[in-house]
N, C-alpha and C positions, 0 to 999 in steps of 0.2 A: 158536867157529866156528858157523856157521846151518848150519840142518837144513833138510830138503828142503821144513818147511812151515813157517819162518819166514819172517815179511815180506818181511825184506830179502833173500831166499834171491838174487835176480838187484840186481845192480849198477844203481840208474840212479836220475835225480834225481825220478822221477816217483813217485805214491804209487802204495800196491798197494792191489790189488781181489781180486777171487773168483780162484780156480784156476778155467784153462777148462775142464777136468773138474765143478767144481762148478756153473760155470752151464751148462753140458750138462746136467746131469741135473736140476737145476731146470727149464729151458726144458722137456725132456721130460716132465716131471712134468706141466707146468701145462699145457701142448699136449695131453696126451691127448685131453681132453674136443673138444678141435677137429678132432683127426683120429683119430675111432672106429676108423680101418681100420688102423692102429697097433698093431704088439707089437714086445716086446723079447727077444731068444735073448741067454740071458747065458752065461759060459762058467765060472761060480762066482767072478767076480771082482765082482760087481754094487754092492759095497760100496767098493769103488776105482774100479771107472768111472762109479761114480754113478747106474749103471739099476736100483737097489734102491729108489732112492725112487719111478720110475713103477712096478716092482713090487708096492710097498707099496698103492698107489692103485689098481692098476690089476691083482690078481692073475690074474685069469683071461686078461691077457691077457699074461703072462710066463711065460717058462719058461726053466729053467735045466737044461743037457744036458750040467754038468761040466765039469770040466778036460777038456775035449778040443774046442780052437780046430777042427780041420778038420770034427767034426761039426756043430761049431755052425756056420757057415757052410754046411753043407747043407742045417739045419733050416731056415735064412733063407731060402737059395733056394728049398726046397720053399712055402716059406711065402708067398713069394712070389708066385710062382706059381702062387698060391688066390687071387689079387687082396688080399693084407695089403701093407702099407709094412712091412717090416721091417726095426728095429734092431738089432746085432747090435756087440755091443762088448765089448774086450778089453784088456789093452798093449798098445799098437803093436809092440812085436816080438815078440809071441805071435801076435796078427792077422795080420798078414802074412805072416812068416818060417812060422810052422806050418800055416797054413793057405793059402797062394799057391795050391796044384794047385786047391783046391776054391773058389777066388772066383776064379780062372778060368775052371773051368769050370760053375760053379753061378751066377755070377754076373753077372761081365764078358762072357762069349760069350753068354750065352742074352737078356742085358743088364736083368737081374731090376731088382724095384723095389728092393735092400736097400740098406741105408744103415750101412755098415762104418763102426764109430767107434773109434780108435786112442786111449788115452788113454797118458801117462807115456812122451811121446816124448822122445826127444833126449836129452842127458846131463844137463839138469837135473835128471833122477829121483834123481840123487846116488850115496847110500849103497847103491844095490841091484846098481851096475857093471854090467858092459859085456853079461850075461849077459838083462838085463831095459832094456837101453835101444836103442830102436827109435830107428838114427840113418840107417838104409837105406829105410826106409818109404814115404818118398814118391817115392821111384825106385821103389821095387815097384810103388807102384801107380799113377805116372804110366807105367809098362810095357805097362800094360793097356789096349787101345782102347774109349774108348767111359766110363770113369769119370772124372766128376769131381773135382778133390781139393783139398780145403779144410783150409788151414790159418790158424786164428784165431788173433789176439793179447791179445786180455782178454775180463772176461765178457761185457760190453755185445756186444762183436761178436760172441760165441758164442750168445748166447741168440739172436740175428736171426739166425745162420746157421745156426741146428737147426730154425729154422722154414722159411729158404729151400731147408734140405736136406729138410723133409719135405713142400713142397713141389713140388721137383723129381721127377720122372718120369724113374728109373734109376738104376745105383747111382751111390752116392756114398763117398769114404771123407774121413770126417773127421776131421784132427789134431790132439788138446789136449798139455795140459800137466799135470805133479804139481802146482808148485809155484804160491803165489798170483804172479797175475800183474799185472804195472802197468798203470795205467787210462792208455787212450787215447782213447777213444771216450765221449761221454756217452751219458746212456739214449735212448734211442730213436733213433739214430742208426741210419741204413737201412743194409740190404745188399744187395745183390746178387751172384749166382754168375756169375762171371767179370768183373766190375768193377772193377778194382780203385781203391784211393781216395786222390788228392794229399795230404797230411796238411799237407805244406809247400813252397810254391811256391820256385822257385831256379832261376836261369841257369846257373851254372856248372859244375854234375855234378848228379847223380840217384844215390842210394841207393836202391835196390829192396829192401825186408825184406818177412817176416815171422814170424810166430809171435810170441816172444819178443824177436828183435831190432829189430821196429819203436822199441821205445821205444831203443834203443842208438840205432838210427839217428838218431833226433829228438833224445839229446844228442850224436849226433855232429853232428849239424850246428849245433846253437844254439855247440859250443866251434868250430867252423872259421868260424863266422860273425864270433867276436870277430878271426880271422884274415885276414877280407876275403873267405873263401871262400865264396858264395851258394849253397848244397845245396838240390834238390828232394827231400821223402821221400815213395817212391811203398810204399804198405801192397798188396803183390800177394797176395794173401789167396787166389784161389784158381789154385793151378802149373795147373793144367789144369782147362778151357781157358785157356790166357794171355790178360788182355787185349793184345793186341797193339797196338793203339793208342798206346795209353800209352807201351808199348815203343819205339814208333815217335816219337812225340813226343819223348820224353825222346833220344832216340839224335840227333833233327835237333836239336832246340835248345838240347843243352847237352853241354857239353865230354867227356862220359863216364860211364860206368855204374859204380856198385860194387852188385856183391848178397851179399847179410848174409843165412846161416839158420842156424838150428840142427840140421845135414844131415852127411852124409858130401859130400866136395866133387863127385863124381860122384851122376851120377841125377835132383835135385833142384831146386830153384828157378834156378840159377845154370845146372846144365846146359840148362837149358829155355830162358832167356835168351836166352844165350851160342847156341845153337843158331838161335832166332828170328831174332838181330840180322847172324848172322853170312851169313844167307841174305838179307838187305833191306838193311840199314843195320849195313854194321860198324861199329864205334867201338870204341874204346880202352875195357876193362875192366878191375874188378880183383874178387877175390871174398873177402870171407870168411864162414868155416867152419868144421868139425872138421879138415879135410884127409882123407888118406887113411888112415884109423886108427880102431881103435875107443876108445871113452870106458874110465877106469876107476873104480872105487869112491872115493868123496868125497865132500865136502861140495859143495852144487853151486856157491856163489859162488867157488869155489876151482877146481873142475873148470871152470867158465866161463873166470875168468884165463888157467889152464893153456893150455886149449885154444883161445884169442884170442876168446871170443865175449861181447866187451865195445867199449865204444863209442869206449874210446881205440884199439881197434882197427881197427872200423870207419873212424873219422878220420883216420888212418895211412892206410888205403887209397883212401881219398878225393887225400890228398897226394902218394901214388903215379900217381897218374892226369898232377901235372902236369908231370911229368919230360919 
């Protein structure tokens, strides 16, 4: 059975690359020296979210305030609010889940420079179960007015979007992964925050992914292709703000939407959507997801199957659409 950091840990024909966790804390590493105004509030996990390697480099400008997620997102905000960019990274459902009141109100209301980074989301985290997998996250914090929320699907896109995120002016919460994740992207391939990017043009329907399920998407659609069926794969990389365009495009010119995350089926990419298209351009959907449930303890290409977030899934949903 694969382990939460074997290769093959996710199903798909594509090869694998860095954990987005590990090109996060590379890109941070090497970013320092470009944005002085930079520190990282760690909450003692710094060795899992990967901000021990800018720690290492960069100690004077780290600090670690312990197991306790709500202080650490205070220290961010204070910290902020000296004029620092602060990074400020955890689990994603220790980030969230324990600290919501205070990136409420330390963060999102007062609308600080911090930059929340959610690492070992979704149930790919495996073997740690449902007690350590942040599957609610990005409904938390697309909750919140006024935060951005990025979720990447390999390193390449990670390393250009820790820079667009330290870039960006207010907060941000950013989504990785445990496990190594499949290359989609070559190097140097641009980002943008709120853009999101065609991967593969198609008449017939549009798959909306991301995180981990872009590459399901992209074999879902190369097997409906041997089917006669033309799939767009649109990468929405970041739920908030939507590109809506795209949204909009995709809903006029082709027969229907299915959106793929690694999510609880409320809150999340899909409800964002689903919400967008239902107010301009409805069309016929279909989604997959965890459903309404939370993940349990396993191996993750098993907890993947379990809980349909595989591309022969994805493809089913797609066929769903032409009833």
């Amino acid at each position: 059975m694969a382990s939460a950091t074997d290769d093959r840990s996710v199903s798909t024909t594509r090869p694998m690359g860095d954990a987005t966790r590990d090109a996060f804390g590379r890109a941070l590493e090497a970013l320092g020296a470009d944005f002085p105004e930079v520190v990282v509030v760690d909450g003692d996990v710094g060795n899992s979210t990967r901000t021990e390697w800018f720690a290492l480099k960069y100690p004077d400008r780290a600090y670690n305030v312990g197991i306790a997620e709500a202080n650490m997102v205070g220290v961010a905000g204070g910290l902020a609010s000296m004029g620092k960019t602060a990074v400020t990274a955890s689990f994603a459902c220790f980030l969230l889940n324990n600290a919501f009141d205070q990136i409420r109100m330390a963060v999102a209301y007062p609308k600080q420079n911090v930059k929340l980074v959610g690492t070992h989301a979704g149930i790919s985290i495996g073997e740690d179960g449902a007690s350590q997998m942040g599957v609610e996250d990005v409904g938390l914090a697309c909750s919140l007015p006024g935060v951005t929320v990025i979720v990447t699907s390999d390193g390449q896109q990670t390393r250009a979007a820790t820079k667009a995120m330290l870039e960006h002016k207010g907060p941000v919460y950013l989504r990785l992964g445990r496990p190594k994740a499949p290359v989609i992207y070559e190097e140097g391939a641009e980002f943008e925050i709120g853009k999101s990017i065609r991967l593969r043009e198609g008449g017939d329907y549009t798959i909306v992914a991301n995180g981990m399920m872009v590459s399901m998407a992209l074999d879902a659609a190369d097997v409906l292709a041997k089917e006669g069926i033309d799939c767009r794969v649109v990468d929405m990389h970041t739920v908030s703000p939507l590109d809506e365009q795209a949204l909009t495009d995709a809903a006029s010119e082709t027969g229907g939407i299915v959106v793929a995350e690694e999510h609880l089926a409320q809150g999340g990419l899909g409800s964002r959507v689903a919400q967008f298209l239902s107010a301009t351009i409805p069309t016929r959907m279909a989604f997959v997801n965890i459903g309404d449930t939370y993940g349990e303890s396993g191996d993750p290409a098993g907890l993947l199957e379990k809980y349909g977030l595989t591309s022969e899934k994805v493809a089913d949903a797609v066929r769903s659409l032409r009833g």
